[in-house]
N, C-alpha and C positions, 0 to 999 in steps of 0.2 A: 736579824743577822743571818747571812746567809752561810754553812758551811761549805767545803771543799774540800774530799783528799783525793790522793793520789796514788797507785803502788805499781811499780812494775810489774807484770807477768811470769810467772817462772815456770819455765817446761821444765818434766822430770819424763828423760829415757827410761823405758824398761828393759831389759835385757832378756828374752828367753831362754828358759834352759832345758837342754835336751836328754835323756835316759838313754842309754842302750842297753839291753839284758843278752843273756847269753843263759844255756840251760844249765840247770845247778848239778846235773851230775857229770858235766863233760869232763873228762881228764884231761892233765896238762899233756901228756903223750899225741903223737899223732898216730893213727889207724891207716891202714891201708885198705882200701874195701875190698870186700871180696875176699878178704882174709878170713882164717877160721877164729871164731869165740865159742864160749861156752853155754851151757846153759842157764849157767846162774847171771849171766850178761845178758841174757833175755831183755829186750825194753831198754837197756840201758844206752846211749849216746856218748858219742864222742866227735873230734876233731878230725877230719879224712888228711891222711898225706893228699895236698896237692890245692887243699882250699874244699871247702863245707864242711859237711855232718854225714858220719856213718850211726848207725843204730844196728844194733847185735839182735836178728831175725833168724829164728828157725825157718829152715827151708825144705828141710824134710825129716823122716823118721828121728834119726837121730843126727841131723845135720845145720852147724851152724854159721850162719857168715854177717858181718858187716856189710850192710848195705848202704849205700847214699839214701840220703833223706834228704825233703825242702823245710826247713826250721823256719817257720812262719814267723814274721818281726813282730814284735811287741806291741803289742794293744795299744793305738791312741785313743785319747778320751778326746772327745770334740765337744767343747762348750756348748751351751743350748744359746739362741741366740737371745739377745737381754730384750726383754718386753716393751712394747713400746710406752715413749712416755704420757703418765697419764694430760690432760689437755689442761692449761689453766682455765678455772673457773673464771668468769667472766664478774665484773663488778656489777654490784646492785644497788638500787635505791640510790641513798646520796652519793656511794662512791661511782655509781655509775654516772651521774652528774658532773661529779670532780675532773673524772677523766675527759670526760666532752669538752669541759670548759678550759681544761690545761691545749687540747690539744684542738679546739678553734683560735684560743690566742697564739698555738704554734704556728697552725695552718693562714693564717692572718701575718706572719712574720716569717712565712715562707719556709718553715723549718716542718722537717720527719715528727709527723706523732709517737704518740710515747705507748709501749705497751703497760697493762696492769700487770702486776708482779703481787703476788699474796705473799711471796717470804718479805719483802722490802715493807707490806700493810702489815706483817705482825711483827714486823719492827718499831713501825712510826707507831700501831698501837700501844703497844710496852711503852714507847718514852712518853708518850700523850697520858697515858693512865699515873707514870710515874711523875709531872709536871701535875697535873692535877691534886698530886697524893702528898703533893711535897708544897703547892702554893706557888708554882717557880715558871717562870718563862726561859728556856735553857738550851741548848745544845748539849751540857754536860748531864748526864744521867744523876740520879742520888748515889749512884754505886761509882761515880766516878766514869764510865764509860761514855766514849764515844760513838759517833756514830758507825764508825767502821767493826766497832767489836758488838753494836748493837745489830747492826746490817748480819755481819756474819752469825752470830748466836742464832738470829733467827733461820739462818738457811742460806741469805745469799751470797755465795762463796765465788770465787774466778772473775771478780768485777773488776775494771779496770779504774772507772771513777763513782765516786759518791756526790750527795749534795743534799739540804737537807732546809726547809723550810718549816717554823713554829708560828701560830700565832696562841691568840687568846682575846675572849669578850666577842667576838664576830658570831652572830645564833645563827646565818646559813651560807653554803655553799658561794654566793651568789656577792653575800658580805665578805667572806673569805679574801676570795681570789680577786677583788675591786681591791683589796687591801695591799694583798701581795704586788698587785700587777704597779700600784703606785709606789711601789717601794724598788728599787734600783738593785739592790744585790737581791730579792727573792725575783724580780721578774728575770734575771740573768738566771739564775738557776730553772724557769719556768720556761723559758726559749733554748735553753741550752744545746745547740747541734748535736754534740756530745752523748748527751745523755738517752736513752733507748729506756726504760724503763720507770714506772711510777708506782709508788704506795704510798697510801693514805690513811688516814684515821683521827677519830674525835672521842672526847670524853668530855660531859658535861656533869656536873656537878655544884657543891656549895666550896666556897674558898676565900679565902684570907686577902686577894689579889686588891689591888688599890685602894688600902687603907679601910675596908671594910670588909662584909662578911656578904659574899655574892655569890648567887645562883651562874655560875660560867661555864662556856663551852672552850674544849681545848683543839687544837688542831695542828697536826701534822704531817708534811708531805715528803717521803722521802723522795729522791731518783738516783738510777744507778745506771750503767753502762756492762750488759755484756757478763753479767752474773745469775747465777741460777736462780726463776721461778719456781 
């Protein structure tokens, strides 16, 4: 059984916010420059009649005056730029197999290949170990999750669609996807235009599955549209 979700997109505006400072001993008064101050006004700043900054400067023996000043604006911090993203790691061994073979039966049906996505492989892994752990051929987790909260847990976030292929009993790649491509709702999800992305994964082990106690291989293919690797 093949699934499918769906969710709109939602942009979220940021707003920026701006500081301005002013120097902490200026007084509410305005100064006239060139006027006389003291010398305990030494250093000290204030407001000029007329628009800026005077600061109380000795200028001789015992003489003092208000002078214009340029009050230098307030320090911006400028972000360092964000590092670039690391590359996805490319599939190996059988999932590099998987990928070839999803995306000559796309190329065969005229349709975009699919990129590998490792957050969408450590998802289908989690449900494939969790179907093996449990005896179960499933779309629903044992914790009750879907594939959307399985997708996201693992990392792929900002996806626009999902879809989700299981099997079981098939020992390779090769038996896999013969199986799938014959079955009508996982080849729709396997050609899907849609969908931009693929993860994969198996777990083999002993289990309970048809009525006896067998040595099986588990498998699962996610795909996703347009969410984070």
């Amino acid at each position: 059984m093949a699934a499918r979700l769906r969710i709109a997109a939602a942009a979220v505006a940021l707003v920026g916010v701006g500081f301005a400072a002013s120097p902490a001993d200026a007084a509410t008064r305005t100064t006239r420059p060139n006027s006389a101050c003291s010398a305990k006004q030494v250093g000290a700043t204030t407001a000029a009649r007329g628009g800026g900054q005077v600061r109380c400067t000795k200028i001789g023996r015992r003489t003092y005056r208000w002078r214009l000043v340029v009050v230098a604006p307030p320090a911006t911090t400028v972000p360092a730029p964000a590092p670039p993203s690391a590359p996805v790691p490319a599939p190996a061994g059988w999932q590099e197999q998987m990928l070839a073979k999803v995306n000559a039966e796309r190329a065969a049906a005229g349709v975009a290949p699919l990129s590998w996505c490792p957050t969408l492989s450590v998802a289908a892994q989690r449900h494939t170990d969790d179907m093996l752990a449990t005896s179960t051929l499933t779309h629903t987790g044992s914790d009750g999750s879907g594939l959307k909260e399985r997708a996201e847990r693992a990392g792929y976030l900002g996806w626009n669609r999902l879809g989700e292929n299981v099997a079981y009993g098939y020992p390779d790649v090769d038996a896999v996807m013969a199986g799938w491509m014959g079955s009508s709702g996982h080849k729709a999800n396997l050609l899907n235009p849609a969908f931009t992305h693929l993860g994969a994964a198996q777990a083999t082990g002993v289990s309970t599955m048809s009525g006896g106690t067998f040595t099986l291989t588990w498998w699962t293919q996610d795909f996703g549209a347009n969410g984070t690797c």
